[in-house]
C-alpha positions in Angstrom: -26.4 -17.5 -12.4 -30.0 -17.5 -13.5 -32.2 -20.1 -12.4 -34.5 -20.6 -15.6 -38.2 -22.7 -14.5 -41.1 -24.1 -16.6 -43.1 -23.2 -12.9 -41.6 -19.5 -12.6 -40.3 -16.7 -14.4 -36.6 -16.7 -14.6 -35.0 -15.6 -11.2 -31.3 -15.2 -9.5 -30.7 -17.7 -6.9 -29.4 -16.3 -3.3 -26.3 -17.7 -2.9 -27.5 -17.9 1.1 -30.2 -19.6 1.0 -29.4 -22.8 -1.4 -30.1 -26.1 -0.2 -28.0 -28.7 -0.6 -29.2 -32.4 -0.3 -26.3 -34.2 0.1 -27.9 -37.8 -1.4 -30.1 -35.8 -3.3 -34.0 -36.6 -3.0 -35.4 -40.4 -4.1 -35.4 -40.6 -7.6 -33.7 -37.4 -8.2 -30.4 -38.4 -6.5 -28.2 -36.2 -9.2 -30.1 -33.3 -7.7 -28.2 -31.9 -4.9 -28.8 -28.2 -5.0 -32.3 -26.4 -5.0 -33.8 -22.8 -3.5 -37.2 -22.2 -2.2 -38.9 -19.9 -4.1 -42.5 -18.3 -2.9 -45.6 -19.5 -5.6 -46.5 -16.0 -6.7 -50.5 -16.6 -6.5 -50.6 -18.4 -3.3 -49.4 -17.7 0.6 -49.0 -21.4 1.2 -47.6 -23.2 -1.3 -43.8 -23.1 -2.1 -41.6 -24.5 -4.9 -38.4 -26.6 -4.4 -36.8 -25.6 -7.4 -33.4 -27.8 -8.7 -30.8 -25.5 -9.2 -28.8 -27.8 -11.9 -32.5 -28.7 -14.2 -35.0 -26.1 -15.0 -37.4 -29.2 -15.8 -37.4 -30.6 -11.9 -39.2 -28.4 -9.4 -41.6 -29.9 -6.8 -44.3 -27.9 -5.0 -44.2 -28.2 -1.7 -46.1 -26.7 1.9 -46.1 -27.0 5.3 -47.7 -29.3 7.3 -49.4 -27.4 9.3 -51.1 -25.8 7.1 -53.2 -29.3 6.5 -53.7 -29.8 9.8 -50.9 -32.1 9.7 -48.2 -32.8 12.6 -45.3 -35.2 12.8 -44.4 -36.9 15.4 -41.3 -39.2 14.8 -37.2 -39.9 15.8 -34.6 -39.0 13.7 -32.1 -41.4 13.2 -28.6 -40.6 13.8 -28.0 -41.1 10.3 -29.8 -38.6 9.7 -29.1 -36.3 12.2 -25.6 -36.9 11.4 -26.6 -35.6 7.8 -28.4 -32.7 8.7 -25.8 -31.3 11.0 -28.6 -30.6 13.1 -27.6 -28.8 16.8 -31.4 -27.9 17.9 -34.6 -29.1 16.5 -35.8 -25.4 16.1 -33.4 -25.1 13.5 -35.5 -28.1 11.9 -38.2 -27.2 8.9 -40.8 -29.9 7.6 -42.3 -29.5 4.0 -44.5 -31.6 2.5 -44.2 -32.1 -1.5 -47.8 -31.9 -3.0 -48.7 -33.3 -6.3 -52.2 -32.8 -8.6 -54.1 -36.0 -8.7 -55.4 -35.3 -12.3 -58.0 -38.4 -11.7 -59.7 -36.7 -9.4 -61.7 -33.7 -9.2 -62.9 -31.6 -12.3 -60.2 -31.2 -15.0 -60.1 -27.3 -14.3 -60.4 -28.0 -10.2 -57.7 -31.3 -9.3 -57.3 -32.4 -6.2 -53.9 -31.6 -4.6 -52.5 -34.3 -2.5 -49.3 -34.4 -0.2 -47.2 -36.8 0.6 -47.3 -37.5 4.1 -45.1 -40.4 4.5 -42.2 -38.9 2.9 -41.5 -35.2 4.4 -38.6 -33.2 3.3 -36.9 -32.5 6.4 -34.7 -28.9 5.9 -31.9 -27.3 8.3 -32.6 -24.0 7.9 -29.2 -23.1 9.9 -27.0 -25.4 7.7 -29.1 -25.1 4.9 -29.3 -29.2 4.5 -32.3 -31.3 3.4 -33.2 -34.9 3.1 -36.5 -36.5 2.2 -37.4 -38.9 5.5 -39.4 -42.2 4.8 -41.9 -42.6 7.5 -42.4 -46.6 6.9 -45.1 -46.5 9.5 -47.5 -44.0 10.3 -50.5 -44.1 12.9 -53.0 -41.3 12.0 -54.9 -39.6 15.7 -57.0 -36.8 15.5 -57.3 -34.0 17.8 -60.7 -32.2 18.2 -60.5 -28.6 19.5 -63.3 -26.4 20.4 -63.2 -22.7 18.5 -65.8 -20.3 19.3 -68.6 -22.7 18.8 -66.7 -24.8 15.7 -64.8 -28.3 16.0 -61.4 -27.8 14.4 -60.3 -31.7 13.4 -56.5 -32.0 13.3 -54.6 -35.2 12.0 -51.9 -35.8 13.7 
């Protein structure tokens, strides 16, 4: 099988490391299987790519990488879902999208979308997107060699 992208040249799928989303993601229920495939031109950014419709692909990063950490419970339900045994096994990605009415048409601003995170099981292989209803921005101020680092968490 080749997986066939309008974000990626063609590439082969790894049997091992496809995703399966059970209830599929919101709004793209009928999509159950996708692979995570490295953006060529960029060491943070990621795309989820469906295995089953070349068109539907999200970009997507981790947290971390914006300064951003979770802090929530899963529900049972969803622990239940993800088959999950240890929270290590647990991966958070955040899907990021261009706001095209902001920035310089060339230049858009990337946003992410913080209150719905696609939680993974990297053991299992089994993802969900998780709807934080809820959330209560803190930020954390560290001192680095005479810099403030400002973390939202």
């Amino acid at each position: 099988m080749e997986i066939k992208s309008k974000s990626f040249s063609s590439q082969q799928p790894d049997s091992n490391s496809i995703i399966t989303f059970p209830l599929g993601i919101p709004g793209f229920e009928e999509q159950t299987q996708f692979q995570l495939f490295q953006v060529a031109d960029s060491e943070i950014v990621f795309t989820l790519q469906s295995l089953t419709d070349e068109n539907i692909a999200f970009s997507v990063a981790l947290p971390s990488n914006f300064n951003i950490n979770y802090s929530f419970v899963i529900s049972d339900e969803e622990e239940k879902a993800l088959e999950i045994e240890s929270l290590d096994d647990l991966l958070i990605l955040l899907i990021l999208h261009k706001d095209e009415d902001s920035g310089t048409p060339n230049n858009p601003t990337i946003k992410g979308s913080i209150k719905s995170p696609i939680l993974i099981n990297t053991k299992n292989r089994i993802g969900l997107q998780k709807s934080l209803t809820e959330i209560e921005q803190s930020i954390t101020l560290t001192e680095k060699v005479n810099e403030i680092e400002v973390t939202e968490t």
